[in-house]
matplotlib code that plots the C-alpha trace (Angstrom):
import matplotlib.pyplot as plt

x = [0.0, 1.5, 0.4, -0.2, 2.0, 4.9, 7.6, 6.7, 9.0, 7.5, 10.1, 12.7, 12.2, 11.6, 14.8, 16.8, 15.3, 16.7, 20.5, 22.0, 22.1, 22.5, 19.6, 17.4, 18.2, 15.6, 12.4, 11.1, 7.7, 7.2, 4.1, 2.9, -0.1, -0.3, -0.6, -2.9, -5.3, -5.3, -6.9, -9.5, -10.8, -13.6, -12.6, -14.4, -13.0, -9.2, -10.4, -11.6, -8.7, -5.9, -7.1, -4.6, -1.5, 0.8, 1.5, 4.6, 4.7, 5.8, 2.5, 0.3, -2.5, -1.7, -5.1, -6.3, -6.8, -4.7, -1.9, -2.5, -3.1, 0.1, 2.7, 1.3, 0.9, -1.3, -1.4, -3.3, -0.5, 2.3, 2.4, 4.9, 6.9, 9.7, 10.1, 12.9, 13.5, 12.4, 11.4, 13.9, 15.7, 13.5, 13.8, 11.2, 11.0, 7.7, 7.4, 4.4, 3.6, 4.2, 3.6, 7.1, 5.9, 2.5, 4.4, 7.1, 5.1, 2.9, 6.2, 6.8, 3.4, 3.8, 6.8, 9.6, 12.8, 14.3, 18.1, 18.9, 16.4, 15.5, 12.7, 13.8, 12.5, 13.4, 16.4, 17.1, 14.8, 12.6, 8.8, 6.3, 3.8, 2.3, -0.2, -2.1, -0.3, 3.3, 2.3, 0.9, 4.1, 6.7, 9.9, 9.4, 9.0, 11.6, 13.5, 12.0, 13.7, 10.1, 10.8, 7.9, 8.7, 9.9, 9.4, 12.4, 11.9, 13.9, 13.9, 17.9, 19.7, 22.3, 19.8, 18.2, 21.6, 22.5, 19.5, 21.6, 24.2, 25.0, 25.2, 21.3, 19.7, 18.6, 22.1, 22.4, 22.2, 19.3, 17.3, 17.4, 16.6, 13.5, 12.2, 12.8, 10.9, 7.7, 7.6, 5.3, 3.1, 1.4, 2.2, 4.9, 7.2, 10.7, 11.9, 15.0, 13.9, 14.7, 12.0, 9.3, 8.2, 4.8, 3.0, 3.6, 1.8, 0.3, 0.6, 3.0, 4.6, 7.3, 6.7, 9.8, 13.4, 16.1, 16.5, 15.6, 17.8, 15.2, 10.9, 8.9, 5.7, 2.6, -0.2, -0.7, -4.1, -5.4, -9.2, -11.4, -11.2, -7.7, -5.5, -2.7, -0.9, 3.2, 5.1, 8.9, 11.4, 15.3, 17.8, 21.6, 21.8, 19.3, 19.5, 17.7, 15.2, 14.3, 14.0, 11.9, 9.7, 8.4, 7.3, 5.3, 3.7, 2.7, 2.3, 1.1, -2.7, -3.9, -1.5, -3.9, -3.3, -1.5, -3.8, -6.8, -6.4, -10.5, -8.9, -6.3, -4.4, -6.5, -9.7, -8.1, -7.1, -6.8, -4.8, -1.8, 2.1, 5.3, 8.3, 12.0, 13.0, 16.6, 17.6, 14.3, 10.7, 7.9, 4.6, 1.0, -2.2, -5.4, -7.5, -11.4, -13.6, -15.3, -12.1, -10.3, -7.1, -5.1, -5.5, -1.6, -1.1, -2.6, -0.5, 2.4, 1.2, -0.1, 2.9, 1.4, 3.9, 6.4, 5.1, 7.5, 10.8, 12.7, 15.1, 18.8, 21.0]
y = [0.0, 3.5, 6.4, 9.8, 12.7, 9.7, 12.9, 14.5, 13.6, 15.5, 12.9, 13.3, 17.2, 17.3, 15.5, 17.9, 20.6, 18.8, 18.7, 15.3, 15.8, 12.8, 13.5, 14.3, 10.8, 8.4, 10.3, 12.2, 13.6, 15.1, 16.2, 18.2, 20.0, 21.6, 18.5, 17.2, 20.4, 19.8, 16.8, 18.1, 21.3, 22.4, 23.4, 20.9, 17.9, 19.6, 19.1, 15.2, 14.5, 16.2, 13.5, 11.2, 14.2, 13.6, 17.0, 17.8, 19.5, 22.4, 22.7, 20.4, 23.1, 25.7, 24.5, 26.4, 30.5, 29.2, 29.1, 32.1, 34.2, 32.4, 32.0, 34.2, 30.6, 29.1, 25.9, 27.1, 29.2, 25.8, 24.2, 21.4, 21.0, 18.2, 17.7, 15.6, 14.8, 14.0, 16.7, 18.6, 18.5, 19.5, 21.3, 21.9, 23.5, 24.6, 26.2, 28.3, 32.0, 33.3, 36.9, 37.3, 40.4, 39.0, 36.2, 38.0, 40.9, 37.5, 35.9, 39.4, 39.9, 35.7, 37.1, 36.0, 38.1, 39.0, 38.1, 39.3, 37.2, 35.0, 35.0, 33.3, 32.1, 30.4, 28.0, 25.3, 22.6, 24.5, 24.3, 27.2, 25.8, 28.6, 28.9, 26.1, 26.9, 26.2, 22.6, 21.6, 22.7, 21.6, 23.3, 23.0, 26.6, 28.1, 29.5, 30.8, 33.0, 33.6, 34.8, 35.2, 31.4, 29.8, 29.0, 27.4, 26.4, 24.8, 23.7, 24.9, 27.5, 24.9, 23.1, 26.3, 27.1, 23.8, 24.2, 26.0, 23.4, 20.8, 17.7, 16.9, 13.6, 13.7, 12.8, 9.9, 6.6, 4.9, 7.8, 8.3, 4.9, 5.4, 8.1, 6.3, 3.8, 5.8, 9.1, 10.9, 10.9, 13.4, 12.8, 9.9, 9.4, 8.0, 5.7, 4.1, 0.6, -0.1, 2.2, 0.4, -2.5, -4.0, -3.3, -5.3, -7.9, -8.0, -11.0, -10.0, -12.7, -11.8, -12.3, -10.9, -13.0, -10.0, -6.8, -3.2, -0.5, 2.2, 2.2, 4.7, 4.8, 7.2, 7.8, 9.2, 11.0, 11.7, 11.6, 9.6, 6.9, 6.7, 6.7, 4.6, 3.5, 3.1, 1.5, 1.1, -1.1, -0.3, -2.9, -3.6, -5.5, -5.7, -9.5, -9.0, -6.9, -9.5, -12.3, -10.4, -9.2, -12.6, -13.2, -10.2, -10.2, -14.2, -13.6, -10.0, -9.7, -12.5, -12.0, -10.5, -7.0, -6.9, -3.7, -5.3, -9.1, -9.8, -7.8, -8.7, -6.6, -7.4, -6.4, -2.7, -2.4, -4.2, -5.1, -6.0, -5.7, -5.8, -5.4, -5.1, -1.8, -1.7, -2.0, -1.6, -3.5, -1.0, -2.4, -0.5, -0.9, 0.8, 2.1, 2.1, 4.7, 5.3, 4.5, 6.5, 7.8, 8.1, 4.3, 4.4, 6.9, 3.8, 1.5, 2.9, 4.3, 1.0, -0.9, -2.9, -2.5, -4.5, -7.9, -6.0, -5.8, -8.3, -7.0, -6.4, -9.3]
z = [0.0, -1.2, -0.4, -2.6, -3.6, -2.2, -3.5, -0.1, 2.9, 5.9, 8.8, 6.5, 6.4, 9.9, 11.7, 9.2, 12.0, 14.8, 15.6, 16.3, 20.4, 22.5, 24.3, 21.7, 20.2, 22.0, 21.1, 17.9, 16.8, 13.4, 11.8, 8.9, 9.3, 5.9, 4.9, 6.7, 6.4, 2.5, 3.3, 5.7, 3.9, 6.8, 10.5, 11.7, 9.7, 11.0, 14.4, 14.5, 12.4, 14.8, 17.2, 14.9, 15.6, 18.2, 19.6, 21.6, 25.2, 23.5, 21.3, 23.5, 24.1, 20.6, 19.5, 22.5, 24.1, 27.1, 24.6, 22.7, 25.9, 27.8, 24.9, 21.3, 19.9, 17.6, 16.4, 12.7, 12.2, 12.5, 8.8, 9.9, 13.3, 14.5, 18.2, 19.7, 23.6, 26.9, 29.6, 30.4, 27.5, 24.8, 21.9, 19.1, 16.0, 14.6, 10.5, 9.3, 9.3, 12.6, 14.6, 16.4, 17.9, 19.7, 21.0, 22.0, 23.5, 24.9, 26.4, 28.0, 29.8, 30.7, 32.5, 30.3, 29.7, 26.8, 25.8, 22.5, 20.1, 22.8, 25.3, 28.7, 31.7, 34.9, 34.8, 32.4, 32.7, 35.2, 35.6, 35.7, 38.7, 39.2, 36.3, 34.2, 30.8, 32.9, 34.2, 30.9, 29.0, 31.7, 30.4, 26.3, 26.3, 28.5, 25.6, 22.5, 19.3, 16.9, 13.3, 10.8, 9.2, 12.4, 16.1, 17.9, 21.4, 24.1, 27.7, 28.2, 26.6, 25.3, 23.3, 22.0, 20.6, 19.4, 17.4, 14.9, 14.5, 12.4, 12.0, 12.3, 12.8, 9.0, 8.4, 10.4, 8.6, 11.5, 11.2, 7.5, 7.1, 9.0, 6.8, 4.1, 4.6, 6.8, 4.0, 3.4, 6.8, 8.4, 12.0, 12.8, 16.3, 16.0, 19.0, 20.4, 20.0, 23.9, 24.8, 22.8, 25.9, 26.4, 29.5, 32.2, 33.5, 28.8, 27.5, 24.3, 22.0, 19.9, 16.3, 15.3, 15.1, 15.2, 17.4, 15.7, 16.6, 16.0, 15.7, 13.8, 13.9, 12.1, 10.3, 6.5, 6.6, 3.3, 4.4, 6.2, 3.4, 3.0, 6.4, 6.5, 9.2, 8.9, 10.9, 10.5, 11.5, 11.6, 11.2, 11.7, 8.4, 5.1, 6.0, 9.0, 7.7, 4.7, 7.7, 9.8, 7.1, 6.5, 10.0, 10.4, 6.9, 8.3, 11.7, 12.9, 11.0, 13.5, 16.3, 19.2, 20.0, 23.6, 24.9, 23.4, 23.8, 22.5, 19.1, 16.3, 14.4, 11.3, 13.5, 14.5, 10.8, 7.2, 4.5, 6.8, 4.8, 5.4, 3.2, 3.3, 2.2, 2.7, 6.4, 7.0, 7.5, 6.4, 7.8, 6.5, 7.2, 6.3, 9.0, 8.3, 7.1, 10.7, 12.8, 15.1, 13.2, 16.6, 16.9, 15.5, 18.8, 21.3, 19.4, 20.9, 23.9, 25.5, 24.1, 21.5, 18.7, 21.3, 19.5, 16.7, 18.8, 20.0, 23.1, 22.1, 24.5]

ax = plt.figure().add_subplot(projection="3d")
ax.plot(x, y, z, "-o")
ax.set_aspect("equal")
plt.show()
């Protein structure tokens, strides 16, 4: 299964934002919202089909006025972001047609302090208690430079800055592999394959015979009838991935889904592949008319896409 306008590479675009930090490593979000808004021409339609978006800390609320009053943000002005990092080392970078002088005149009334082009406040890593907008965004905003094109923000001042560097982790051979083989998507999540476990106490057979070195994970949402969800596998060897590839194109569609044991794989979606692309397994599948399109989102939250990695050791 293929999907449309396949010259687009939103991941690919989107690590090519992020420098190549080690702690920006384990965890990646990228989405384009341009893209997905071509799909969805009404306001309404945007809305039900964000619910298949994985949002960073960072952006978490933009859809809302607490953002807008707290930070000049705006989530229908972001056209495409990529966010990398665990709280408190964050950093994102958000493109689309911005107002840098209401956020920054926002960031000022918030209580933040200008340095130069950036917006500060409190220490690296630090939390804003005190109001409902700080708790939600833990430290993702705690530095901020706002052009008309581009958002950058950060949780230290190290990060924000190393946001200008190179290399980035478009140029590493793992994660370039992975957007290879999940391009184009309109939301997607890049993982350290260690960090993708079931949940304990699930029942989760292993389907797979070799360890990934890196999962990505998304959704390409070209309407209600045509979401696909990606999954990608990243290997040490192409050998591995042509091995593997057999034994989840056999064994995954009736392999019971570990967060919804009653439910298979080819119940929560249909048309089940998987093919070696490279060092990589590409798995699709297409989600139904009337399903949910953050199913993909669950899939990794409750830990089901663990029946896909075997443990390194």
């Amino acid at each position: 299964m293929q999907s449309t306008a396949s010259n687009e590479r939103p991941l690919a675009d989107g690590l090519a934002l992020l420098p190549d930090e080690p702690e920006l490593r384990q965890h990646v979000l990228v989405s384009d919202l341009e893209r997905l808004r071509r799909a969805y021409p009404s306001l309404q339609e945007q809305e039900s089909a964000l619910v298949g978006v994985w949002l960073p800390d960072a952006l978490a609320g933009a859809d809302g006025a607490l953002w807008r009053r707290s930070f000049g943000l705006r989530l229908e002005d972001v056209s495409s972001f990529a966010s990398a990092g665990f709280h408190p080392a964050t950093l994102t970078v958000a493109e689309g047609a911005f107002s840098p002088a209401r956020i920054r005149g926002t960031l000022r009334r918030s209580g933040y302090r200008a340095a130069g082009r950036t917006l500060t406040r409190g220490a690296d890593g630090s939390v804003d208690a005190s109001t409902k907008a700080g708790q939600l965004v833990l430290s993702a905003l705690n530095r901020v430079r706002a052009s008309r094109t581009r958002v950058t923000a950060a949780s230290t001042s190290e990060l924000l800055r190393a946001a200008e560097a190179r290399p980035t982790l478009a140029g590493d051979s793992d994660f370039a592999a992975a957007a290879d083989a999940l391009d184009p998507i309109t939301s997607a999540i890049v993982l350290d394959a260690s960090l993708v476990q079931p949940a304990s106490g699930v029942p989760t057979p292993i389907l797979t015979a070799f360890p990934a070195r890196l999962v990505a994970a998304g959704i390409d949402d070209l309407g209600p009838s045509r979401r696909t969800i990606k999954v990608a596998l990243v290997y040490d060897s192409a050998d591995e991935a042509r091995a593997d590839a057999v034994l989840i194109e056999r064994d995954l569609p009736s392999s019971p889904v570990p967060g919804e044991q009653r439910t298979t794989f080819s119940n929560l979606a249909s048309n089940w592949n998987a093919r070696a692309e490279g060092r990589a397994v590409v798995v699709t599948a297409a989600l139904e008319p009337e399903s949910d399109p953050g199913v993909w989102r669950s899939l990794v939250d409750r830990g089901d896409l663990a029946v896909l990695v075997r443990p390194q050791g």
